[in-house]
Legacy VTK file of the C-alpha trace (Angstrom):
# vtk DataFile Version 3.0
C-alpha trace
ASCII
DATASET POLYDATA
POINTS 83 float
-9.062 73.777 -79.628
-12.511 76.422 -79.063
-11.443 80.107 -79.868
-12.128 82.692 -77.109
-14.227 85.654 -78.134
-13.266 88.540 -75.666
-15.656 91.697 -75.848
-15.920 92.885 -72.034
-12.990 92.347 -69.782
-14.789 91.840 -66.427
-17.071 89.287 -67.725
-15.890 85.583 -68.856
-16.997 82.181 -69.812
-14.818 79.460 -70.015
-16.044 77.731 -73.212
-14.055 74.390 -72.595
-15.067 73.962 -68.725
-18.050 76.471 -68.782
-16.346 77.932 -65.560
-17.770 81.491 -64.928
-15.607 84.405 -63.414
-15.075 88.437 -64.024
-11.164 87.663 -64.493
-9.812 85.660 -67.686
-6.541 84.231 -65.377
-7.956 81.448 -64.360
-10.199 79.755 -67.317
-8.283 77.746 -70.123
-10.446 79.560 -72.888
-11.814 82.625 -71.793
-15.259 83.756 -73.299
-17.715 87.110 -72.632
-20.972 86.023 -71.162
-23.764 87.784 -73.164
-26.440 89.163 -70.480
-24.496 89.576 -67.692
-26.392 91.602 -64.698
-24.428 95.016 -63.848
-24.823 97.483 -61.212
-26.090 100.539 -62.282
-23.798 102.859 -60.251
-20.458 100.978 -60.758
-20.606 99.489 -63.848
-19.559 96.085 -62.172
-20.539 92.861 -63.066
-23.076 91.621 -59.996
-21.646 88.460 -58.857
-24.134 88.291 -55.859
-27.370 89.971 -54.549
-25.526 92.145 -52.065
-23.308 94.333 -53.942
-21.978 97.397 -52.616
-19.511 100.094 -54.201
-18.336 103.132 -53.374
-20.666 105.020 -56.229
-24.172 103.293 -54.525
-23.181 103.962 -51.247
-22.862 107.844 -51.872
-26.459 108.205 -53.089
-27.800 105.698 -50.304
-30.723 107.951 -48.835
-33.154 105.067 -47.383
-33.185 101.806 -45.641
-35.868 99.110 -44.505
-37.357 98.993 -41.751
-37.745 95.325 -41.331
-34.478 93.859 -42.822
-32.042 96.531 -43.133
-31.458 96.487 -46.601
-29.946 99.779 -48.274
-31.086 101.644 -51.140
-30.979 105.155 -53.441
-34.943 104.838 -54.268
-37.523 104.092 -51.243
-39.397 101.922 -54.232
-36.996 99.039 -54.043
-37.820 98.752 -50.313
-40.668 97.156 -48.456
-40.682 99.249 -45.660
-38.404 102.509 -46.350
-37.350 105.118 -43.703
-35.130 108.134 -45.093
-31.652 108.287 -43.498
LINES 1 84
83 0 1 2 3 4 5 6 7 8 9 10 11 12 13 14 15 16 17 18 19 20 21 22 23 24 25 26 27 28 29 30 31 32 33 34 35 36 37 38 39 40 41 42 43 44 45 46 47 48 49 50 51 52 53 54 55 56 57 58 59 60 61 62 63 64 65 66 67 68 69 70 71 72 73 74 75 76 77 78 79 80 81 82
């Protein structure tokens, strides 16, 4: 049987089914995944493109003016517009 190597507990790789997930519960052989992307208000392990916590939305200041999209810094939008 592999041994699991736990480092970071929201951030696992199941070494026997290579099953990815931020909680070891559900994986037979949990592993840490070196290089995981994290948000850099929350700490939290970006499972998708759209993340949102609490911490991000409190510094939110701008949003695009073509799609919408949400941010702290005008530079990671197209088309910013302050709120």
């Amino acid at each position: 049987m592999k041994s699991a190597k736990k480092t970071d507990p929201s951030e696992y790789l199941c070494v026997s089914c290579g099953a990815p997930t931020t909680s070891k519960g559900h994986l037979c052989t949990p592993m840490n995944i070196a290089g995981t992307s994290r948000c850099g208000f929350c700490g939290g392990v970006l499972e998708n493109l759209h993340h949102f916590c609490k911490p991000k939305a409190e510094k939110l200041s701008f949003v695009c003016a073509c799609c919408g999209r949400t941010s702290a810094s005008e530079t990671e939008l197209c088309h910013p517009i302050k709120i």
